[in-house]
Residue frames as qw, qx, qy, qz and C-alpha x, y, z in Angstrom:
[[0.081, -0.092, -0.219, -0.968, -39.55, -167.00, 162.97],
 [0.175, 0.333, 0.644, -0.666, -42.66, -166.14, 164.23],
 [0.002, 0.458, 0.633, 0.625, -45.87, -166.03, 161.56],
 [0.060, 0.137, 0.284, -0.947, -47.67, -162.61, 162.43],
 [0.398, -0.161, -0.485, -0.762, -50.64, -163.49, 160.62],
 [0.692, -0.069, 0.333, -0.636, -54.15, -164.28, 162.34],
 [0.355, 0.051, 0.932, 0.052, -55.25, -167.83, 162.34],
 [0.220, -0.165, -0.459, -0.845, -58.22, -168.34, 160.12],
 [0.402, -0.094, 0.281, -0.866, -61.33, -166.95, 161.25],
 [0.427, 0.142, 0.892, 0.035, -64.29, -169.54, 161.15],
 [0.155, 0.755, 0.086, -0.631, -65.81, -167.40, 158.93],
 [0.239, 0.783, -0.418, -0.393, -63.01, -167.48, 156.20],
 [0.452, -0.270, 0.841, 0.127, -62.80, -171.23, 155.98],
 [0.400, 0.090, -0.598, -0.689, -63.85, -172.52, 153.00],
 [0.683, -0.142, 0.330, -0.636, -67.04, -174.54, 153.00],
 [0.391, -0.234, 0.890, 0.031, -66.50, -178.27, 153.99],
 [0.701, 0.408, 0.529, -0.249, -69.39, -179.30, 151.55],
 [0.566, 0.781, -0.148, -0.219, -67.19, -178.09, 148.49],
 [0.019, -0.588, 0.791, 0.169, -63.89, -179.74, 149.27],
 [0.896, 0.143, -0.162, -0.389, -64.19, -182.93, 146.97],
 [0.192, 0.319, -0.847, 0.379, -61.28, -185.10, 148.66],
 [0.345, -0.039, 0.660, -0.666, -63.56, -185.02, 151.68],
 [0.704, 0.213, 0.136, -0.664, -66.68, -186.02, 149.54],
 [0.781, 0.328, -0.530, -0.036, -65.02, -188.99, 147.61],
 [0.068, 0.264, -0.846, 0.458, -62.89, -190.08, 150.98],
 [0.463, 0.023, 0.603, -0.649, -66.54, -190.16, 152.97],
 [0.858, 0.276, -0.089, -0.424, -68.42, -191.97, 150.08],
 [0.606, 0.280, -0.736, 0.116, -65.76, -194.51, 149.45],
 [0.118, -0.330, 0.580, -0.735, -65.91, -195.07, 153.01],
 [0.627, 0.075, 0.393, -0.668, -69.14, -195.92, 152.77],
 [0.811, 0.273, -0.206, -0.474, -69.43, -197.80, 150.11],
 [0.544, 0.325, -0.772, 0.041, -66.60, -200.06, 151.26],
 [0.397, -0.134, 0.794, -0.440, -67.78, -201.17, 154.28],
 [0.725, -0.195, 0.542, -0.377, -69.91, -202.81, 152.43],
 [0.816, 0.413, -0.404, -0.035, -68.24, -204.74, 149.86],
 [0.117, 0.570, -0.679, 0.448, -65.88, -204.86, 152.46],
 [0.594, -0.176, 0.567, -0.542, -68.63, -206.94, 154.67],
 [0.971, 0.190, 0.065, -0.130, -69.43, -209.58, 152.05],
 [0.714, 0.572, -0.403, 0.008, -66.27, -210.18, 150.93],
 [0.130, -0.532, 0.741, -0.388, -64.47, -210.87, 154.15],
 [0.948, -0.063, 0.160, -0.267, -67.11, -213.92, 154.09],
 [0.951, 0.190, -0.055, 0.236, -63.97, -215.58, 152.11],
 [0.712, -0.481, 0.041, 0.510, -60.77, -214.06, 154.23],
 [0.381, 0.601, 0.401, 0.576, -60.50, -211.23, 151.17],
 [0.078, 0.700, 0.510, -0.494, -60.38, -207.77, 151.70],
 [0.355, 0.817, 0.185, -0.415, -61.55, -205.34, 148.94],
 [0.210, 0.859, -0.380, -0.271, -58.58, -203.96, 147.98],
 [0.255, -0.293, 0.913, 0.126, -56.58, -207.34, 147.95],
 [0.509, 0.545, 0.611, -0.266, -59.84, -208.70, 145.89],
 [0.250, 0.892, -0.023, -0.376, -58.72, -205.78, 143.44],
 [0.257, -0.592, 0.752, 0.132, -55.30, -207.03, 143.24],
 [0.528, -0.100, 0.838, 0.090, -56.09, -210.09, 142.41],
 [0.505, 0.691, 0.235, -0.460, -58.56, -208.96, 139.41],
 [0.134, 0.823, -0.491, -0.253, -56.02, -206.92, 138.18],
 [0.246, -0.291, 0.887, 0.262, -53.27, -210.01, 137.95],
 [0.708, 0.388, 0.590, 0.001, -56.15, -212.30, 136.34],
 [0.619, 0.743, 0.239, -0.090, -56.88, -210.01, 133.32],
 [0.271, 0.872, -0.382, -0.140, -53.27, -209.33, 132.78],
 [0.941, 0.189, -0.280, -0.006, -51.62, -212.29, 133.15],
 [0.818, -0.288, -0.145, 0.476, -48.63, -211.34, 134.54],
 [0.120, 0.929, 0.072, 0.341, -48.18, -207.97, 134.95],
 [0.521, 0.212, -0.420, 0.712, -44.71, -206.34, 136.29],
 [0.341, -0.348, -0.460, 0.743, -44.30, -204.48, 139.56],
 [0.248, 0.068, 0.215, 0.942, -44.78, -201.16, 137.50],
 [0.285, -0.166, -0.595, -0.733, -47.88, -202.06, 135.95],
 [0.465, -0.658, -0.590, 0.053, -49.96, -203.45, 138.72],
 [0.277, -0.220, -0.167, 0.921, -48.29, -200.28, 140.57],
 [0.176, 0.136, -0.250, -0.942, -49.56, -197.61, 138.08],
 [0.352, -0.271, -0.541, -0.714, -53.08, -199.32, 137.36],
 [0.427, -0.520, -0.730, 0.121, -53.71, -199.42, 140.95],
 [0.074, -0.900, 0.035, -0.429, -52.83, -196.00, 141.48],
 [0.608, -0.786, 0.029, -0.105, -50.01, -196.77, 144.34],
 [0.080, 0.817, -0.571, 0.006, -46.65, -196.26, 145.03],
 [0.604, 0.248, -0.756, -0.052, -44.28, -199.10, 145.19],
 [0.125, -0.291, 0.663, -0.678, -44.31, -199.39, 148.87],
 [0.698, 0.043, 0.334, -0.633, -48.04, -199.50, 149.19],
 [0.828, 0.290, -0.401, -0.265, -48.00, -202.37, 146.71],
 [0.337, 0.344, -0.843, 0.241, -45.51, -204.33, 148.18],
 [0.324, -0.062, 0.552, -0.766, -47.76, -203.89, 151.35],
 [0.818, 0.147, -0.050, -0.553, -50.88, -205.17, 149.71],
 [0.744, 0.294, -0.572, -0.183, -49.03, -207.90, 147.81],
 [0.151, -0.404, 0.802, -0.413, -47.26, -209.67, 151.42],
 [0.581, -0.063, 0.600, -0.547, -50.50, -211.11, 152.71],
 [0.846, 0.315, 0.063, -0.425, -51.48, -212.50, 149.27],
 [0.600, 0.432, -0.669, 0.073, -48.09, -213.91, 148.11],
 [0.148, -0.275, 0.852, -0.420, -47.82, -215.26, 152.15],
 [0.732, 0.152, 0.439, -0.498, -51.20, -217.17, 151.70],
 [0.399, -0.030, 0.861, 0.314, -50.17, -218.71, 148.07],
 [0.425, 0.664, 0.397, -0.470, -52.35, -216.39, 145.98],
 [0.590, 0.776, -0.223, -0.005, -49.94, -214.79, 143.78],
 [0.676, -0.304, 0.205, 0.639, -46.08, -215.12, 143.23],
 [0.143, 0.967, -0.136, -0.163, -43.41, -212.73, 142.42],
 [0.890, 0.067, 0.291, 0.344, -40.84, -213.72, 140.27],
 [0.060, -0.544, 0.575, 0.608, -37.74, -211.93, 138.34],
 [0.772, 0.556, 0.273, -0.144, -38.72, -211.73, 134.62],
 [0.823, -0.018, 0.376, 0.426, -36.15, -214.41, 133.00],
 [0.459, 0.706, 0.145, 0.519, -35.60, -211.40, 129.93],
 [0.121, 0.715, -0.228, 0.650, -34.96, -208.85, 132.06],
 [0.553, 0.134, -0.666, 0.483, -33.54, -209.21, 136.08],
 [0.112, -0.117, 0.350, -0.922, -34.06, -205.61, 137.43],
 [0.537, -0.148, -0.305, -0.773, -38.48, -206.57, 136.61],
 [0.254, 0.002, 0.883, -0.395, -40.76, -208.66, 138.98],
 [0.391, -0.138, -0.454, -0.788, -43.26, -210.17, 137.84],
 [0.381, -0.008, 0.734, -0.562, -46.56, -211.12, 139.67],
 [0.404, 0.030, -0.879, -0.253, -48.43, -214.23, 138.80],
 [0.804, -0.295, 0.102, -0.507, -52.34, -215.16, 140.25],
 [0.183, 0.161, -0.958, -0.151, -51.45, -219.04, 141.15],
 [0.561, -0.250, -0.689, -0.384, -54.23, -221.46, 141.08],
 [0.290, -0.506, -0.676, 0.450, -55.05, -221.21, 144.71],
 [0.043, 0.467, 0.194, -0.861, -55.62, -217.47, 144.09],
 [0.333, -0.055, -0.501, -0.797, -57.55, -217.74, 140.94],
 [0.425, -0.446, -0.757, -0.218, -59.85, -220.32, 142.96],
 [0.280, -0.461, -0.525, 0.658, -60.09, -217.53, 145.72],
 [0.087, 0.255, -0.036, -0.962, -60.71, -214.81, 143.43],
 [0.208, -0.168, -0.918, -0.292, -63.12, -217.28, 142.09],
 [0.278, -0.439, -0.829, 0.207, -65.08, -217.43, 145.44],
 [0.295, -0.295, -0.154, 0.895, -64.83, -213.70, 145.54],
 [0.073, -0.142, -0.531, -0.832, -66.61, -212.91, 142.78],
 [0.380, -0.402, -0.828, -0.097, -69.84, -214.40, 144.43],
 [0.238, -0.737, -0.523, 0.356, -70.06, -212.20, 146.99],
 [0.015, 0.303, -0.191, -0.934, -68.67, -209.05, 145.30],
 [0.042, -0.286, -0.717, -0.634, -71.81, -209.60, 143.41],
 [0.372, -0.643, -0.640, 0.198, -73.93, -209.90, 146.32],
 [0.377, -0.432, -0.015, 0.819, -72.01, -206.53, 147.66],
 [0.172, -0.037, 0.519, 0.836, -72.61, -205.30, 144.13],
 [0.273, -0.379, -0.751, -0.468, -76.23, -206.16, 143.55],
 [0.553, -0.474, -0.446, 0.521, -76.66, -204.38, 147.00],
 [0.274, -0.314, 0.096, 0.904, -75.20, -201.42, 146.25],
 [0.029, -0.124, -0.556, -0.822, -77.11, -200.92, 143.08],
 [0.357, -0.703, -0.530, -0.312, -80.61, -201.32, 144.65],
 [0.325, -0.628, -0.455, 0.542, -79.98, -198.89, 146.61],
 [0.226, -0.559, -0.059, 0.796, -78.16, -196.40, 144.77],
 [0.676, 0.666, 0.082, -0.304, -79.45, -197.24, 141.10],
 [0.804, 0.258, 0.359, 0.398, -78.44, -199.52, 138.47],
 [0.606, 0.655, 0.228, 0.389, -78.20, -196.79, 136.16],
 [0.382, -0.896, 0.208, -0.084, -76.39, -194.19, 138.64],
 [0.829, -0.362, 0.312, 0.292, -74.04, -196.48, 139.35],
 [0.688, 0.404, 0.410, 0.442, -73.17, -197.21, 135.61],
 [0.266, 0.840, 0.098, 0.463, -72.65, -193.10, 135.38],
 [0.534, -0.819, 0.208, 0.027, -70.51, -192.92, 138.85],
 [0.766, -0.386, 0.326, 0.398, -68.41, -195.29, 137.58],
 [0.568, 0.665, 0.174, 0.452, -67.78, -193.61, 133.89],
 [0.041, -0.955, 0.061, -0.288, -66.96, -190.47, 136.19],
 [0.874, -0.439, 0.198, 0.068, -64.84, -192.45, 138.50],
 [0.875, -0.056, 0.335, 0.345, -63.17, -193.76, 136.24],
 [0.375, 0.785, 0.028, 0.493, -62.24, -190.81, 133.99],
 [0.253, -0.926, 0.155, -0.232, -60.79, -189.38, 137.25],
 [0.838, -0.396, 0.340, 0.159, -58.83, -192.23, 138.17],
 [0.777, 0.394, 0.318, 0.373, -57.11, -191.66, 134.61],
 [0.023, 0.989, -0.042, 0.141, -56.39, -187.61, 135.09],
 [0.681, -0.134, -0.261, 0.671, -53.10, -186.69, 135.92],
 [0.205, -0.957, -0.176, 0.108, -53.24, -183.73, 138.31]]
């Protein structure tokens, strides 16, 4: 079947400066190159830096949970988690109570990597903020983070 309608006009597009995907995709973008540049000093990147956070402060959080407080589907997780369980960061283990549940576990080579991490995510951090403002920051990330919690 053939759509009779006109294409849109440039005219009738909406204006790219309002779509806020595009404005959060190009800032994140930006800001991760460079956390993304200090932290690769220790074979790390960002998001796998994140990961590892995450496991510290929870101890031993299931598939689900490191899933749902990273915002990503199981797939993508699994993805992330490969390179760090193949290096000896974390393990994944069946939790002994219950079979069907994995659980993932920093192991003492990855706490002494997220260790080294921390150092330059400061650097990265302390970087960012003189540029864009301590106190800026501290109100990006309240906003951030209140989005990252929405369900659309």
């Amino acid at each position: 079947m053939v759509d009779d309608d006109p294409p849109l006009q440039w005219s009738e597009m909406p204006e790219c400066g309002r779509c806020n995907a595009t404005a959060l995709r190009r800032a994140m973008r930006r800001v991760s190159l460079i956390y993304d540049s200090y932290i690769a000093q220790c074979g790390l990147k960002t998001t796998q830096r994140s990961i590892l956070g995450y496991i510290s402060r929870a101890g031993a959080p299931t598939m689900g949970e490191l899933a749902d407080e990273l915002v990503l589907c199981r797939s993508a997780l699994t993805h992330n988690l490969a390179p760090l369980e193949r290096d000896g960061l974390v393990t994944i283990n069946q939790d002994p109570k219950n079979k069907r549940i994995r659980l993932v576990r920093l192991t003492p080579k990855g706490l002494e990597k997220l260790k080294e991490s921390t150092v330059l995510w400061q650097a990265a951090q302390d970087r960012f903020e003189g540029t864009f403002g301590g106190g800026e920051a501290k109100q990006l990330r309240a906003v951030l983070n209140g989005i990252g919690r929405m369900n659309f």
